[in-house]
C-alpha positions in Angstrom: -6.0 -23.4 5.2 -9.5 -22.3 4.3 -9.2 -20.8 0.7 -12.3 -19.1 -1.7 -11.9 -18.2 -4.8 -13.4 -14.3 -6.1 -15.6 -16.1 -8.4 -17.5 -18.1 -6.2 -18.8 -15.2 -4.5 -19.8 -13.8 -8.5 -16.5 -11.8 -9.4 -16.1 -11.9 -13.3 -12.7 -10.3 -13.7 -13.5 -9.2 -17.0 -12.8 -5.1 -17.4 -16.9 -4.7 -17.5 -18.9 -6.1 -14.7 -18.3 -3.7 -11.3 -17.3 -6.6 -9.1 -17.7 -4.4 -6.0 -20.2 -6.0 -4.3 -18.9 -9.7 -5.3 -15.2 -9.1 -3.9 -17.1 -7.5 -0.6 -19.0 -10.7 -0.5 -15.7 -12.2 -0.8 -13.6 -10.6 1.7 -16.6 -11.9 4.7 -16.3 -15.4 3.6 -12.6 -15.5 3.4 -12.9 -13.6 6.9 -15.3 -16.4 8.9 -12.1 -18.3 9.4 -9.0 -16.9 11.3 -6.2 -15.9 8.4 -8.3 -17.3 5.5 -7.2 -17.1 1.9 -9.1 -15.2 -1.1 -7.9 -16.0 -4.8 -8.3 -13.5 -7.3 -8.0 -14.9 -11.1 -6.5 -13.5 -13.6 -8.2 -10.0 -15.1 -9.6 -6.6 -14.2 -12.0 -6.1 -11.6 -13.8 -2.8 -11.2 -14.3 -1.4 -8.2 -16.7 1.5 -7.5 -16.4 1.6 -3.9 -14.3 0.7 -0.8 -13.6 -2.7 0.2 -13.3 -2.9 3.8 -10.3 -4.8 5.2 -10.8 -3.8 8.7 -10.9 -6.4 11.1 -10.4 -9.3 8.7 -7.2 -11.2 9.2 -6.9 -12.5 5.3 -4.8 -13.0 2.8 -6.2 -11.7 -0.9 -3.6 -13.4 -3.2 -3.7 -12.5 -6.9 -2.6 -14.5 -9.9 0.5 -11.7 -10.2 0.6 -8.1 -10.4 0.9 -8.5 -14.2 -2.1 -10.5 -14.7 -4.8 -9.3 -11.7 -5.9 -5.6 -11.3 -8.0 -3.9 -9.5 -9.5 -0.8 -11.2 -11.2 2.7 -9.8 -14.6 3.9 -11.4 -15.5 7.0 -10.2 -13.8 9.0 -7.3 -13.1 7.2 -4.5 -11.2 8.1 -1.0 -10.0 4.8 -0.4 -9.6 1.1 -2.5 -8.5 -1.0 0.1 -9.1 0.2 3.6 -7.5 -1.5 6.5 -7.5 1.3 8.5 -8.5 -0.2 11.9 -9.0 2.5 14.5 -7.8 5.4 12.1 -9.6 7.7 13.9 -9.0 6.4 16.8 -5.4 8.6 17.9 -5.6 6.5 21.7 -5.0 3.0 19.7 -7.8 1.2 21.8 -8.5 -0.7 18.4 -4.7 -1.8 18.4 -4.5 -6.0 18.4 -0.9 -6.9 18.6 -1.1 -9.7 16.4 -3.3 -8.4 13.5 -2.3 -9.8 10.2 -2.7 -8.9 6.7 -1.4 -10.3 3.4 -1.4 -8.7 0.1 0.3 -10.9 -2.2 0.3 -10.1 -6.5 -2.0 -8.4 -8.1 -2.4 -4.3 -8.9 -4.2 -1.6 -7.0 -5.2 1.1 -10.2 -6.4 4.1 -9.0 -7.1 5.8 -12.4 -9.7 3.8 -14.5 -8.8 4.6 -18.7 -11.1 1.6 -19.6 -14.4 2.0 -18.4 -16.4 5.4 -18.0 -16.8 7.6 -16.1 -13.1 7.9 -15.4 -12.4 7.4 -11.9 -9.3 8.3 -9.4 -8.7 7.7 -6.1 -7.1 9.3 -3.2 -5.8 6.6 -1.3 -4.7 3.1 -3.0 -4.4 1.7 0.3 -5.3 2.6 4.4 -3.7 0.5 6.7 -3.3 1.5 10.9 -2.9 -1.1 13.7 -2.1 -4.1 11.7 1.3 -5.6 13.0 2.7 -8.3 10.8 1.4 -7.5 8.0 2.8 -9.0 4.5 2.5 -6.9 0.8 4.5 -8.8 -1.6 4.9 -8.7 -5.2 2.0 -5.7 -5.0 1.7 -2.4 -7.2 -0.2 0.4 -6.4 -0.5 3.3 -9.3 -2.2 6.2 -10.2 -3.3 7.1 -6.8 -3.2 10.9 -4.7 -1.2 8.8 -2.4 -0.6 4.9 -2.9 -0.1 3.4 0.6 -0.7 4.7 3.8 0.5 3.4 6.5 0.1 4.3 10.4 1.1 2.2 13.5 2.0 -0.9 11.7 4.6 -2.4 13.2 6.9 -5.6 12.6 5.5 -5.5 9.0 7.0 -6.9 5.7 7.2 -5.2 2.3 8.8 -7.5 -0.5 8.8 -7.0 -4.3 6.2 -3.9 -4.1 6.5 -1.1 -6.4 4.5 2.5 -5.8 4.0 4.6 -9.1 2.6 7.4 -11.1 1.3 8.3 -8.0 1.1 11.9 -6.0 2.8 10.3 -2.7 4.3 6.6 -3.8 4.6 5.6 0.1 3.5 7.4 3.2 4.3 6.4 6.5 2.7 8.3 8.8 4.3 6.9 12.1 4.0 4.6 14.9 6.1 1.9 12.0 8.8 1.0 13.7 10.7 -2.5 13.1 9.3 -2.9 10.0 11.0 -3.7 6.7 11.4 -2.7 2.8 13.3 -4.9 0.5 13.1 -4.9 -3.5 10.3 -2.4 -3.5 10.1 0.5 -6.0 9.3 3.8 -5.3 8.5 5.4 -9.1 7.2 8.4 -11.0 5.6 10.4 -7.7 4.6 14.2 -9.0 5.3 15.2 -5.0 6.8 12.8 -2.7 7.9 9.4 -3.7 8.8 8.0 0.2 7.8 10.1 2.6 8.5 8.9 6.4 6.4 11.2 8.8 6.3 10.9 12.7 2.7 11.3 13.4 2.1 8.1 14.9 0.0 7.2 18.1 3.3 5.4 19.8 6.1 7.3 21.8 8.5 5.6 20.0 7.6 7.0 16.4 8.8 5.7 12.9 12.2 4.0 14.0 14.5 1.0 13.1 12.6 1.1 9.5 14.8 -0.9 7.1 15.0 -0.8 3.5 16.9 -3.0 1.7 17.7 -2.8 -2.6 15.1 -0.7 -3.0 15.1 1.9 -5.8 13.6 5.8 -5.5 13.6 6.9 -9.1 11.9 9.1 -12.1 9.4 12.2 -10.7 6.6 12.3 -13.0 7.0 13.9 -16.3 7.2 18.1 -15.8 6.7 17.7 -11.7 9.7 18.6 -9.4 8.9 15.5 -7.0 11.4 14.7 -4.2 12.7 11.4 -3.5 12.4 10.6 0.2 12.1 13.0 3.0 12.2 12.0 6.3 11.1 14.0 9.4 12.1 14.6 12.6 12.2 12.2 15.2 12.1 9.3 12.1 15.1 7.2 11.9 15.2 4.6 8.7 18.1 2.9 7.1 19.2 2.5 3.6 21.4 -0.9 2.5 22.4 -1.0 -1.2 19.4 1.1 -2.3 19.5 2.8 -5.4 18.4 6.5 -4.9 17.4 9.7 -7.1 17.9 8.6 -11.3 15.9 11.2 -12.5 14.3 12.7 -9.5 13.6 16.4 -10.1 13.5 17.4 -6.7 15.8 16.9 -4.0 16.6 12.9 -3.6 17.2 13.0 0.2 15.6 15.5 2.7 16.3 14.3 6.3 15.3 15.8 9.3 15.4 13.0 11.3 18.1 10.0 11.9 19.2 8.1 8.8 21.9 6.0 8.1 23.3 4.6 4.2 25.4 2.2 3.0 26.4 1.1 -0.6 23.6 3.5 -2.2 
């Protein structure tokens, strides 16, 4: 397997340096070879624009979401963007076997280290990518963390949304696709929200989520816990849902099913 490391594209790591431009550079060398590995050390990087995941079937791996960050300076709309044929509502973009993996490390939307202070709207984009693999990710301190739209047969392990404004959106179009050990934590609106605007007939169905926890709105917000909309149909196994959730833990408009939560 063909594996780079950040560094070798002139990533520091170190809190200080914007490593923008060295993780782009990055990202197109791990992305010459079909499902190629970047390593990201240990540290903060600081990242001052979007880096652009679309069409590059990587994995970024991170020495664990403890250890590696990546940090917002200034605004920005999105951190990690594979959004493949967002705006495209036909799906001619769509390429069934499309992977991604996201594997330990932190997405930090809100940068309290460096000036200026920077925040961003979207932690990460991600349409038309089937397969797909976040594991043992965090996203924080976004408008909304992940978004997620036509992304089917897709994997979510060990991930953890939080202080966020939307922990987890799912647009649509995510059918088959699965949640287990993830956190959805400290949203001020919406901590899992499962829409049905997708670009497939068949919507935001058979979603599974497995020991996963919905838990503590934001300090003085009224957040809900999941809401799910019509046409949506997701199901809960020994999930634990709604300690200290302000607003309402379930809102269902669609089809849900729960067992042991």
């Amino acid at each position: 397997m063909y594996t780079i490391r950040a560094e070798a594209s002139g990533a520091f790591f170190d809190g200080v340096t914007d490593d923008t431009d060295a993780l782009k550079r990055a990202i197109s060398a791990a992305g010459a070879v079909y499902n190629g590995v970047l390593e990201l050390p240990a540290g903060i990087a600081i990242i001052s624009g979007t880096l652009d995941l679309r069409g590059q079937y990587i994995t970024i791996r991170g020495a664990g979401y403890a250890k590696t960050k990546l940090l917002a300076r200034g605004a920005l709309t999105i951190m990690l963007d594979a959004g493949d044929g967002w705006d495209d509502q036909e799906g001619t973009s769509d390429v069934i076997y499309s992977p991604l993996v996201l594997d330990g490390f932190t997405i930090d939307g809100n940068n309290s280290i460096v000036a200026p202070v920077g925040t961003a709207e979207t932690g990460v984009r991600i349409s038309h990518r089937h397969n797909s693999v976040f594991s043992n990710l965090v996203v924080q301190n976004c408008a909304t963390g992940v978004l997620e739209r036509d992304t089917w047969l897709s994997r979510r392990y060990n991930c953890r949304s939080e202080s966020c404004g939307v922990g987890w959106h799912l647009l649509g179009s995510n059918h088959a696709s699965i949640f287990e050990g993830c956190s959805f934590n400290g949203a001020s609106h919406t901590h899992l929200l499962i829409d049905s605007q997708g670009t497939a007939i068949d919507g935001n169905q058979a979603l599974t989520f497995q020991t996963c926890d919905v838990e503590f709105s934001r300090a003085g917000s009224t957040a809900r816990g999941v809401v799910i909309a019509e046409g949506a149909l997701a199901r809960f196994e020994g999930c634990y849902l709604g300690e200290n959730v302000t607003g309402p833990i379930l809102t269902n408009s669609g089809h849900t099913q729960i067992e042991g939560a």
